[in-house]
C-alpha positions in Angstrom: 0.0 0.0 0.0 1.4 3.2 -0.9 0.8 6.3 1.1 4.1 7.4 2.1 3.6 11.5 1.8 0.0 12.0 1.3 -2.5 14.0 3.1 -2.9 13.2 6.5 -5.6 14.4 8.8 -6.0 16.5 11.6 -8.9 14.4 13.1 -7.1 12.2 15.1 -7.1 12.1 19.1 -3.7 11.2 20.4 -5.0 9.5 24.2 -1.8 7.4 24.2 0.8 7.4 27.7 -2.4 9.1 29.5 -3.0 6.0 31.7 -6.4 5.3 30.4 -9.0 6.3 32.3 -12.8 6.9 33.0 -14.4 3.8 35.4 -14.3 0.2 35.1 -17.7 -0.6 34.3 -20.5 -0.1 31.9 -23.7 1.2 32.6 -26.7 -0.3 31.4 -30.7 0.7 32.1 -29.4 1.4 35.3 -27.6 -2.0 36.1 -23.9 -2.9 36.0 -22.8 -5.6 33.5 -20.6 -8.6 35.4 -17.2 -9.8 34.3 -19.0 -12.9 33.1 -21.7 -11.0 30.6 -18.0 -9.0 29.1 -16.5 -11.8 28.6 -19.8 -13.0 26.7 -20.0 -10.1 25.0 -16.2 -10.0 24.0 -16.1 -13.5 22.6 -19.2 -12.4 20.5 -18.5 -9.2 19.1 -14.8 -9.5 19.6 -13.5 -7.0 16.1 -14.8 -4.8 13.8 -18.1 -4.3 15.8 -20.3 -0.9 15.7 -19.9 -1.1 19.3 -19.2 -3.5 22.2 -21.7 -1.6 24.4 -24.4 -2.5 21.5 -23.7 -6.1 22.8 -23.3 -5.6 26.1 -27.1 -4.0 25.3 -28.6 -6.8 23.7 -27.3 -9.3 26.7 -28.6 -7.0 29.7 -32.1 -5.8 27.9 -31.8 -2.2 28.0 -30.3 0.5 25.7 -27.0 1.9 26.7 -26.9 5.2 29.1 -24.4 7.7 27.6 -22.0 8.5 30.5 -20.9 11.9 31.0 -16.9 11.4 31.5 -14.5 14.4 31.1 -12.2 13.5 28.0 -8.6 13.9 27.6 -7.5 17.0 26.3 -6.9 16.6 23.0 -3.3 17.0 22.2 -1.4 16.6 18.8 -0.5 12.8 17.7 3.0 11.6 18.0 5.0 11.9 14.2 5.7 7.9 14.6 4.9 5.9 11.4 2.0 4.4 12.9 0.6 7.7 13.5 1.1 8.8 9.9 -0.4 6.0 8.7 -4.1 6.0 10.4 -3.8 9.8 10.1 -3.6 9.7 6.0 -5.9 6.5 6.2 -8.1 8.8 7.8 -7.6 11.8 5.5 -8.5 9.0 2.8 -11.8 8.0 4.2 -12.3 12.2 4.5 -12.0 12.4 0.8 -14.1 9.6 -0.2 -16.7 10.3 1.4 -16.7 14.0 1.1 -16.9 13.1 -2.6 -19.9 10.7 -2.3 -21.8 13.4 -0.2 -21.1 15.9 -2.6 -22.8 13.7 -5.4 -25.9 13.3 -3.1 -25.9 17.3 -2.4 -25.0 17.0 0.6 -22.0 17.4 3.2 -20.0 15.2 4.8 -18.9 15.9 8.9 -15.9 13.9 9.3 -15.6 11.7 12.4 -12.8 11.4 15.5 -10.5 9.2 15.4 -9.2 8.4 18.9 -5.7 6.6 19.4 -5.6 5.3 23.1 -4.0 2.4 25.3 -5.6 -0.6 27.2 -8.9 1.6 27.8 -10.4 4.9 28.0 -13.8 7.4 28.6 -16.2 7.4 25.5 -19.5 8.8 25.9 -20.5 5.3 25.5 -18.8 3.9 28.5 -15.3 3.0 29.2 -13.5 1.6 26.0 -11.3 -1.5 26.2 -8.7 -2.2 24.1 -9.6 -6.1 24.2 -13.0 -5.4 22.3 -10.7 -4.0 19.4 -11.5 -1.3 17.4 -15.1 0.3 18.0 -17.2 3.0 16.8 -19.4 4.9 19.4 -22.2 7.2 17.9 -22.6 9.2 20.9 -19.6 11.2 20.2 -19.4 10.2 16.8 -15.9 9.0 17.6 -13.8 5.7 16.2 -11.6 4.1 18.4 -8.6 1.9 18.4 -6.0 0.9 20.1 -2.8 0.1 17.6 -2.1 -3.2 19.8 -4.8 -4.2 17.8 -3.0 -4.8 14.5 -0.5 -7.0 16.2 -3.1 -9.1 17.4 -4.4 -9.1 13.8 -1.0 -10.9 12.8 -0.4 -13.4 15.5 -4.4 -14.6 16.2 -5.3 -14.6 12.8 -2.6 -14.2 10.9 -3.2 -11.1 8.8 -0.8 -9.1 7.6 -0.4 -5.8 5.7 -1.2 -2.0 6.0 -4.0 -2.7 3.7 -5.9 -4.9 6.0 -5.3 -2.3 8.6 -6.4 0.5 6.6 -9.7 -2.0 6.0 -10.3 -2.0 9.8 -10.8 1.6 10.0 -12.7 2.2 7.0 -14.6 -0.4 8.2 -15.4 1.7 11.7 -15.6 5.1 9.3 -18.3 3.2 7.7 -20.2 2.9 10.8 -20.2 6.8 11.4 -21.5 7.1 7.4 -24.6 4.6 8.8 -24.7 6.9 12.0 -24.8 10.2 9.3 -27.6 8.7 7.1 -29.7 7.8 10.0 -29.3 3.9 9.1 -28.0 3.3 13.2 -30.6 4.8 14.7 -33.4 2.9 12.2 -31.0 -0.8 13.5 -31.2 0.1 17.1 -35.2 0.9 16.9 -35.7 -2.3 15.3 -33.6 -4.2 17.5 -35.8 -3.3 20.9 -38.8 -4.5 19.0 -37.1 -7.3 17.8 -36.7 -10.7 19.4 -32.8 -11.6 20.2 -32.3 -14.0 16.9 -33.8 -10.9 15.4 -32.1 -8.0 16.4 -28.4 -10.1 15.8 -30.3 -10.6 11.8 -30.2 -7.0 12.2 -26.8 -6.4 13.4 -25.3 -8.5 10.8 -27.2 -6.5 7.7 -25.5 -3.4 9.6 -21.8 -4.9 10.0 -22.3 -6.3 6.5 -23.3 -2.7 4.8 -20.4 -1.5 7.0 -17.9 -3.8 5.0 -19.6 -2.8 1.6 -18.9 0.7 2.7 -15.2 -0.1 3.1 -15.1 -1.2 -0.5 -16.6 1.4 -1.9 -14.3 3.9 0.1 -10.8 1.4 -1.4 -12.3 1.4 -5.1 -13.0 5.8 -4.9 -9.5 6.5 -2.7 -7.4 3.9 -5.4 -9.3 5.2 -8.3 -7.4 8.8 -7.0 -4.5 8.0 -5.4 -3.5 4.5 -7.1 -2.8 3.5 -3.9 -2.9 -0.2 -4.1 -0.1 -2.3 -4.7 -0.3 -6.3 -5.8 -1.8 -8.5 -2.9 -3.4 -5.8 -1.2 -6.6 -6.6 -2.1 -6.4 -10.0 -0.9 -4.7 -9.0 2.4 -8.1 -7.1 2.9 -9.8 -9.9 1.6 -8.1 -12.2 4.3 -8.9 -9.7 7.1 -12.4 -9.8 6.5 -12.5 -14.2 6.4 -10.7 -14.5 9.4 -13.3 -12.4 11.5 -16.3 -13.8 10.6 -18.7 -15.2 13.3 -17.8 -18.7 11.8 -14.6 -18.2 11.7 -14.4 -16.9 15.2 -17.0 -19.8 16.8 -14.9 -22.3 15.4 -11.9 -20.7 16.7 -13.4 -20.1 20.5 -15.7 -23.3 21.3 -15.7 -25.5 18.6 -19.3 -25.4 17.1 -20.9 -22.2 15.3 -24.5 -20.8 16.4 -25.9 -19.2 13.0 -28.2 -18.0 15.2 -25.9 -15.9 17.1 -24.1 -14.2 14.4 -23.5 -10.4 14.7 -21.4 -9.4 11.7 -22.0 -12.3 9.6 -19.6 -15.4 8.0 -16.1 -15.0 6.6 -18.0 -15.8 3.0 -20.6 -12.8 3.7 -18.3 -10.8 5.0 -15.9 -11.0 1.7 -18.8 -10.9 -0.4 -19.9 -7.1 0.4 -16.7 -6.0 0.8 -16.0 -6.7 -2.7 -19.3 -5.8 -3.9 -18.1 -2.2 -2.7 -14.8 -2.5 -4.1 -16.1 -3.4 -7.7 -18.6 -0.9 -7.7 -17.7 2.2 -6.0 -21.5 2.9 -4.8 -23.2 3.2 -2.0 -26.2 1.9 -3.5 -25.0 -1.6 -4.4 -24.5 -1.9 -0.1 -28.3 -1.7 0.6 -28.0 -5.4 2.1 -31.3 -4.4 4.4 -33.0 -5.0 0.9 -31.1 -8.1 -0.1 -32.7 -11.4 -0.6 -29.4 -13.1 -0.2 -26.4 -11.9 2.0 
């Protein structure tokens, strides 16, 4: 992947060497959740989800409480090559989408992207780094914690800045469902809906999320040529190894259909190439689709 010396955005939130921070629990129709409903909830939603506190939801009955917590200040990132990297990743997903608005007469509001160690205050609760790389549309913020691509490379052994760069446009594409109102429709749906419902529901969201992600690699390659040979398939690789087949298998053996939240490895490469060959948001309508 080549993005040595392109733009790279200002919309990154440098939280790293502040200690973490904000309390250890999450908050949830006024209950705590136990170390035994995380762990659930981790194994379950374990990357690329919307939000662990959406499945930390779902398990304790009630919608999540947005918890006042004062933030960091924000400070400048570090100049480290990881830090240039998700910064013009970001600047990347800025331009794509800004573009796609534009057609659509309208204007795209970028999100935050918030670099941070081990775990920190959102105004969704107290991020942890072990739920990987999470958007939370209370603040409109992504966030990630760079350990995140190492464990990428030795759990499932997934390689390549392309595959990272996949992961957040992946989460960017949950703040584009947040923008267009698709989030808040899912969520509504999902407290009306029965539990093997509402995860039907969840995995038509992750799945449009991965569609988004294509479309934003086909626009950002079709101006930057930034794709070199085997980056596709790196991405391609990234999104196999996290589906909820994958990871069932992987954790106890036997896989729930039932209990999928981002769909299988094959759904999961399916949309994300959908978007790559098309470039449009309106192939990604997989509320509509027959098939995933």
């Amino acid at each position: 992947m080549r993005w040595e010396g392109d733009r790279q955005s200002d919309n990154v939130e440098d939280r790293r060497g502040d200690g973490g921070g904000g309390a250890g629990a999450f908050g949830f129709g006024g209950r705590s959740i136990g170390i035994g409903t995380l762990v659930i909830a981790l194994v379950g939603g374990w990357i690329f989800g919307v939000n662990p506190v959406t499945i930390l939801s779902l398990l304790s009955g009630g919608a999540p409480q947005q918890v006042s917590q004062p933030a960091p200040q924000r400070t400048a990132p570090a100049n480290d090559r990881e830090s240039q990297f998700v910064r013009t990743t970001l600047a990347y997903t800025e331009d794509a989408w800004a573009q796609v608005f534009r057609e659509q007469g309208a204007q795209y509001q970028p999100t935050t992207l918030v670099l941070f160690e081990g775990r920190t205050p959102t105004a969704c609760g107290t991020g942890q780094s072990a739920t990987g790389p999470f958007y939370c549309p209370a603040d409109s913020k992504v966030y990630i914690d760079l350990s995140f691509f190492r464990t990428m490379q030795q759990r499932f052994n997934v390689e390549g800045e392309f595959a990272q760069a996949y992961v957040i446009a992946h989460e960017v594409g949950h703040h584009v469902q947040n923008l267009l109102g698709v989030s808040d429709k899912v969520h509504a749906a999902q407290q009306r809906a029965s539990e093997t419902q509402g995860n039907a529901l969840s995995v038509r969201l992750e799945l449009q999320a991965d569609c988004f992600a294509g479309v934003w690699a086909k626009r950002t390659n079709q101006k930057e040529q930034f794709l070199e040979s085997g980056d596709v398939e790196t991405a391609l690789n990234a999104a196999s190894a996290i589906g909820d087949d994958a990871l069932q298998k992987q954790s106890r053996g036997v896989v729930v259909p039932d209990s999928f939240t981002h769909g299988s490895s094959a759904q999961r490469v399916r949309w994300f190439q959908r978007g790559l060959d098309s470039g449009e948001v309106a192939s990604c309508n997989t509320f509509e689709a027959r098939q995933l």
